[in-house]
N, C-alpha and C positions, 0 to 999 in steps of 0.2 A: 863091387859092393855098393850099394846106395847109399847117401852120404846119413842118414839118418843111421842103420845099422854100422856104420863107421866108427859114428860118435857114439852110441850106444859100446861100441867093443873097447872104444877107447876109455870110457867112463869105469867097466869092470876092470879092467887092466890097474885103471888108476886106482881104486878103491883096492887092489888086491895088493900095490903098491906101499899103500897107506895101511893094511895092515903090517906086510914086512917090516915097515919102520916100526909100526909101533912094538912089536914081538924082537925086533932086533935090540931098540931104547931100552926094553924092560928087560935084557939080560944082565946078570949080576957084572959083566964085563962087555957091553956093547963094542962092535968091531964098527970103530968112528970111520974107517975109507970106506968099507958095507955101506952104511948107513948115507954117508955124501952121497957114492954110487945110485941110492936108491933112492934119495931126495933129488939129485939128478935129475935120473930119468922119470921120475912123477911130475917134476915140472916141464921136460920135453912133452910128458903126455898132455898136461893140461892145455899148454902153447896150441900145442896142435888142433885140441878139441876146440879151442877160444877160435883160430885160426877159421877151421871148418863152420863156425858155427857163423861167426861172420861171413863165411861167404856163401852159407846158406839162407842168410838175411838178403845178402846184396844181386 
């Protein structure tokens, strides 16, 4: 996969991440290990995109 569609896959992933948190937060009883779990891995994803992103700079 070309590193451009990479970042691009990894950006909606991220964004669809970001909605789970929000739809998890706004239940009358959010599930807080859910929610870690899924603030987690949104910042492994971003890591990654920042990661890619520099090294499609350098």
């Amino acid at each position: 996969m070309p590193l451009d569609a990479r970042i691009a896959s990894l950006e909606e992933r991220h964004a669809a991440l970001e909605r789970r948190i929000m739809d998890e937060d706004r239940r009358p009883a959010p599930d807080a290990m859910e929610l870690s779990r899924l603030k987690i891995e949104k910042l492994r994803l971003k890591e990654e995109m920042e990661r890619l992103r520099h090294h499609r700079v350098h």
